[in-house]
VOKENU-43463 format. One line per 2 residues: their letters; for each residue x, y, z of C-alpha. Coordinates in steps of 0.001 Angstrom, whole numbers, plus 524288, in hexadecimal, padded with zeros to 5 digits. Example, Ala and Ser with C-alpha at 12.3 -4.5 7.8 and 13.67 -1.06 7.14 Angstrom:
as) 8300C 7EE6C 81E78; 83566 7FBDC 81BE4
//
This chain:
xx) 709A8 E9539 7CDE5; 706B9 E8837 7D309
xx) 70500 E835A 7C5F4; 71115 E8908 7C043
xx) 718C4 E815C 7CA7B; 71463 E7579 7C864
xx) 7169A E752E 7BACA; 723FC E7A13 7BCF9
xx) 724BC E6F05 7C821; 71E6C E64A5 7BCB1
xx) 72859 E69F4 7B22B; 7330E E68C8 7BAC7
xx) 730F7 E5AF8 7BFB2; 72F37 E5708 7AFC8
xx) 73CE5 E5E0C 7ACA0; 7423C E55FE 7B9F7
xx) 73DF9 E484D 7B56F; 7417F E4AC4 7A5DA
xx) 74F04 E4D65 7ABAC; 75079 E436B 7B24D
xx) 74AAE E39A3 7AA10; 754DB E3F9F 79E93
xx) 76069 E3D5F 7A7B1; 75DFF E2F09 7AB21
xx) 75AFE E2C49 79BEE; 7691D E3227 799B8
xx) 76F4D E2B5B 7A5B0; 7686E E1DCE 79FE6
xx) 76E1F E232D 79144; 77E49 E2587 797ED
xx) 77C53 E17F5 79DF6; 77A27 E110B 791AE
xx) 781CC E18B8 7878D; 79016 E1E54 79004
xx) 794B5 E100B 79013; 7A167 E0F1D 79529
xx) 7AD6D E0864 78D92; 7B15C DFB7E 793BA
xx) 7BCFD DF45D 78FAE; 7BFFA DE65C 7904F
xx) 7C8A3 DDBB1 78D92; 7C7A1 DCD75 78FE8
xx) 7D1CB DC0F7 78B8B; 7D581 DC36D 77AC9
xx) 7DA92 DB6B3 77979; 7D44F DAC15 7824D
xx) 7C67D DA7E3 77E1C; 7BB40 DA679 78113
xx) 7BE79 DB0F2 78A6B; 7C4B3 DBB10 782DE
xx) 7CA90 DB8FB 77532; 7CC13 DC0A7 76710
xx) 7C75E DB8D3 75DA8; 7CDDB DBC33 750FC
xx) 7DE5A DC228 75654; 7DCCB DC9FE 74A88
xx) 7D067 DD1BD 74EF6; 7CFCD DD4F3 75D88
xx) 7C168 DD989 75B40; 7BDCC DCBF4 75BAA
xx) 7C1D6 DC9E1 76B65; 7B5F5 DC278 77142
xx) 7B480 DBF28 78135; 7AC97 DB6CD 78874
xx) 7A97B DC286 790C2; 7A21A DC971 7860F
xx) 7941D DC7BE 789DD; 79935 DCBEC 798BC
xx) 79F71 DD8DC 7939D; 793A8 DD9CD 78A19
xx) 78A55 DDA17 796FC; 79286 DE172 79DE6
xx) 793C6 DEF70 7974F; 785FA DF059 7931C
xx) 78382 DEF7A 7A111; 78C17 DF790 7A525
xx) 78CF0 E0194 79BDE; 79B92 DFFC8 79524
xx) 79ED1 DFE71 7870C; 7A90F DF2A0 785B2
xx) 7B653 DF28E 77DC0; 7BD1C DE4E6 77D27
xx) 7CDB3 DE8BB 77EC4; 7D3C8 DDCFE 7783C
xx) 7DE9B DE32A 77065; 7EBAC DDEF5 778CB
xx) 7EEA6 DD374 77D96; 7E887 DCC3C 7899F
xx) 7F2E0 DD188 793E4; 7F3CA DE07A 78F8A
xx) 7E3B7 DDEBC 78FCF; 7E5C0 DDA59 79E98
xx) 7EE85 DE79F 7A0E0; 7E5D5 DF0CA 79B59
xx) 7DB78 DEC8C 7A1D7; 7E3CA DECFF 7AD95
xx) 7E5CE DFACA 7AB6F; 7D8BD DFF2D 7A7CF
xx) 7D838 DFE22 799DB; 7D0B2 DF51F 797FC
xx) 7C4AD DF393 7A319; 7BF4F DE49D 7A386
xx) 7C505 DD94D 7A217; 7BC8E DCD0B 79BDA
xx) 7C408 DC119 7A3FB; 7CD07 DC0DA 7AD8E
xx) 7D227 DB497 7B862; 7D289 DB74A 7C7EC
xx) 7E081 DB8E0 7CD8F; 7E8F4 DB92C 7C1E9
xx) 7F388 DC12A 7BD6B; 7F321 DC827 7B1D8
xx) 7E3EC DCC2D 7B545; 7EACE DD56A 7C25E
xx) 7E673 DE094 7C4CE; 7D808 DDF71 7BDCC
xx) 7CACC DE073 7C712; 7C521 DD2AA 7C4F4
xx) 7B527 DD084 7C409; 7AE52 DC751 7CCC0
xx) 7AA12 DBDDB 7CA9B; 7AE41 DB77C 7BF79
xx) 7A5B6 DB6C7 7B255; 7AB0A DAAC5 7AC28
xx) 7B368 D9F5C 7AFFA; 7BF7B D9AD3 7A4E7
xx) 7C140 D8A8B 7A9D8; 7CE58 D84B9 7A85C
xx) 7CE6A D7722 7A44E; 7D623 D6CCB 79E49
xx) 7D353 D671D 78F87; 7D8BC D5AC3 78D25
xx) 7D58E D512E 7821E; 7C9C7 D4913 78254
xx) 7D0A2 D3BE1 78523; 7D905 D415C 7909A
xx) 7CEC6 D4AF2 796B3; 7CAD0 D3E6A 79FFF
xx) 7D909 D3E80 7A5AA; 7D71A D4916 7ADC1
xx) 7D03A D4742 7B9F9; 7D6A3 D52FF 7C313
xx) 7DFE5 D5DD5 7BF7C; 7E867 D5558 7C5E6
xx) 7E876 D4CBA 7B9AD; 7EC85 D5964 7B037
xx) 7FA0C D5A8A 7B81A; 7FED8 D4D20 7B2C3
xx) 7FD52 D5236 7A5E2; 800E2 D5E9D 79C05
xx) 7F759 D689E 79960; 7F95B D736A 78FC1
xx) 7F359 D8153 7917C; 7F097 D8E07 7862F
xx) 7F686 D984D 78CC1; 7EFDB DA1CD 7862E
xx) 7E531 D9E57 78EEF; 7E29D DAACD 799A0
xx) 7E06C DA207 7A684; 7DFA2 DA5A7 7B4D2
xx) 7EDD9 DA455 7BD07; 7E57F D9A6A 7C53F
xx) 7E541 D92BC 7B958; 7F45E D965E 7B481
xx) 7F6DF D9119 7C411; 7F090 D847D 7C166
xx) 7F58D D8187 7B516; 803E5 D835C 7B87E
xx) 8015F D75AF 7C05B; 7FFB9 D6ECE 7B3FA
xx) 807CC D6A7B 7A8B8; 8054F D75C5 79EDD
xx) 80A33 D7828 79294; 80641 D85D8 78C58
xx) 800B0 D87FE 7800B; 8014C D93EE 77818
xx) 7F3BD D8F83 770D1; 7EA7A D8580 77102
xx) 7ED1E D7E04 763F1; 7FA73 D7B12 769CD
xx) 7F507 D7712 77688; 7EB11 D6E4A 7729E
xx) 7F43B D6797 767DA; 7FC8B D644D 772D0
xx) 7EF7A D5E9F 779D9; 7EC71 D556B 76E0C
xx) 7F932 D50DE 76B2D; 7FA62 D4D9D 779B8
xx) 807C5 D5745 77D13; 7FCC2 D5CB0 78875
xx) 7F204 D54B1 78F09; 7E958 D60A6 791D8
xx) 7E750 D6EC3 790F0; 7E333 D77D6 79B5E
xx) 7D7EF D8277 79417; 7CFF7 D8A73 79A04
xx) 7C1B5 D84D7 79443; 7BCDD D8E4D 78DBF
xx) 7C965 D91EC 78679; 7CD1E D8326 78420
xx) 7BFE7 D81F3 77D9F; 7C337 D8CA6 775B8
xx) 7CFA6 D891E 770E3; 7CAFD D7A14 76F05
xx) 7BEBA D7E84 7672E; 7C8FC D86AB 75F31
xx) 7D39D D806B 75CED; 7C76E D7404 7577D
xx) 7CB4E D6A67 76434; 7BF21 D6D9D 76D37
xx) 7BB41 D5E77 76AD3; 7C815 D568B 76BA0
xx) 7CB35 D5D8D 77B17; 7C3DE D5C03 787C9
xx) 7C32A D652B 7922C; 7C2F8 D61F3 79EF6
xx) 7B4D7 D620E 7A709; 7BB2F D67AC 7B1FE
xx) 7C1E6 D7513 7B2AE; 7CDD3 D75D9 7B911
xx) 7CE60 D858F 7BCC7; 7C3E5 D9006 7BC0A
xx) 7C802 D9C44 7B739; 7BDC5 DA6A1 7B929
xx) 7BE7C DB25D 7B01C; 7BC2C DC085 7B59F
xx) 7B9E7 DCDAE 7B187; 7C4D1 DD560 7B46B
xx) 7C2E3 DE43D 7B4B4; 7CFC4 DF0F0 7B481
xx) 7D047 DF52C 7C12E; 7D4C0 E026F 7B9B7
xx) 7C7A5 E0273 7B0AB; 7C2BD E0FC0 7B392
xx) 7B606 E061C 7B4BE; 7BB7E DFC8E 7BDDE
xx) 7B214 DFED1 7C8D9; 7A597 DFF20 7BFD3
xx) 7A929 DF388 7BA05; 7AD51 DEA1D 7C57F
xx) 7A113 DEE66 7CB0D; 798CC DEA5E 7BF1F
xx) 7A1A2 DDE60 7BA12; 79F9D DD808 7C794
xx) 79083 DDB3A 7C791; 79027 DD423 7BA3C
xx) 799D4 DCA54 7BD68; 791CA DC6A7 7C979
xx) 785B5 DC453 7C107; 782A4 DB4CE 7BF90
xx) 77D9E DB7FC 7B12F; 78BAD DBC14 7AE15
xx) 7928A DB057 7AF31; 78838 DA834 7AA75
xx) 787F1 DB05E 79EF7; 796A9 DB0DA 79CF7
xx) 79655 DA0B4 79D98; 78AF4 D9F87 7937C
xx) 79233 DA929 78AA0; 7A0C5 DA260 78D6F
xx) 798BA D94E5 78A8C; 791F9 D9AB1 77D6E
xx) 79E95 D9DD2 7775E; 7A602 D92E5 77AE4
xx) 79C0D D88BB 77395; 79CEA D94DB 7675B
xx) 7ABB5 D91A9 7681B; 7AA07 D8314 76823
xx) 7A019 D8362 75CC1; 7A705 D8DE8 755E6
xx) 7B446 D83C8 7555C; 7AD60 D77A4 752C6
xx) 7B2EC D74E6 7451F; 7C0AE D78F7 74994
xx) 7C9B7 D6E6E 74206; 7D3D5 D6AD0 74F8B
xx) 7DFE1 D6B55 74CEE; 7E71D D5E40 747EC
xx) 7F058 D5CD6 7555B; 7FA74 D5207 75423
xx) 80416 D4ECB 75BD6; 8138C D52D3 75884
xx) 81C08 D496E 757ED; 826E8 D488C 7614E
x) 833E1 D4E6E 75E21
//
């Protein structure tokens, strides 16, 4: 009888463990493969940050903040969908209202980003600075110097209201592209052009002028870019929680710089036998 029981006792105890060892291979199996969907949207028409490449084909959107979203859902378990398909305000609404969850870039304290749960701290800084030609960078010794003169500005550019602020103090002109605004540069019409750097050296590279313009060594306002996340996202919690945690990490910023620094010097090679435009200046009327 003895003996009976302790088999039962042995088979019992095998049975227990088998279970349990089945349910935490199946727990480990849910983790991996019941992803959840995690939508995004970022800038569609300001790059590096956020920008489709060909109009034509919106499949070709590329952000600076792909390697962060990239280490970001394997981590936590999300499968990512890029929403790019309306334009930059109507993204800002829907993710407003829940639609869309993350946001890839967003500036402290200004208006049309209301309403959205902002990430600290920030991942990546966007510099505002001044590019002047190389013959007249040397005049400018303050930003005191700037107010004597006229600037012109692409206002196509998405820039913090800090930044809109400080501008108004100047003599701007506003541009509807860059070709027009840095015609006006050459020909003299405007004796500088306030860019944020990364976007200036951009458009410069693009437009074949990266050479024949200086920008200045000193950067006139930070901008710091944040992730900005729905406070309607039936995830909202989960992911403030785990954005912070990441955004916290040291490694994250370093590794947003190296990758923002990488593409920029792609873009600058990529545009290196860009024929510049022939600018001249019109004569007077």
């Amino acid at each position: 009888m003895i003996k009976f029981l302790k088999t039962l006792f042995c088979i019992a105890l095998c049975f227990l463990f088998t279970t349990e060892a089945f349910a935490l291979v199946e727990m480990k199996n849910d983790k991996n493969t019941l992803s959840k969907e995690l939508k995004a949207t970022s800038f569609i028409d300001y790059p590096p940050f956020g920008y489709i490449r060909d109009p034509h084909n919106r499949t070709t959107f590329t952000t600076i903040f792909q390697e962060f979203l990239d280490d970001y859902v394997k981590e936590n378990y999300f499968t990512p969908e890029y929403v790019v398909n309306k334009n930059y305000e109507t993204l800002i609404r829907d993710v407003r209202r829940g639609e869309i969850d993350i946001l890839l870039g967003m500036y402290f304290e200004t208006k049309i980003y209301n309403g959205l749960e902002i990430i600290y701290p920030s991942v990546i800084n966007n510099p505002m600075t001044v590019i002047m030609l190389p013959s007249r960078i040397n005049e400018i010794k303050s930003t005191a110097d700037l107010k004597k003169l006229k600037g012109g500005f692409n206002k196509s550019e998405h820039i913090s209201d800090y930044a809109k602020n400080q501008m108004s103090l100047y003599q701007i002109t506003e541009f509807t592209n860059s070709n027009d605004m840095f015609e006006k540069l050459f020909t003299g019409e405007i004796d500088f052009v306030f860019s944020s750097y990364y976007f200036g050296i951009f458009e410069t590279s693009r437009l074949g002028i990266r050479n024949q313009v200086s920008f200045s060594k000193q950067t006139l306002w930070d901008m710091p870019l944040f992730i900005g996340v729905s406070k309607t996202s039936r995830y909202r919690k989960l992911l403030v929680k785990t954005l912070t945690r990441m955004s916290e990490n040291p490694e994250t910023k370093k590794k947003m710089n190296a990758y923002l620094i990488k593409t920029i010097n792609e873009i600058e090679n990529a545009n290196r036998g860009v024929v510049p435009p022939a600018y001249t200046k019109q004569p007077q009327k």
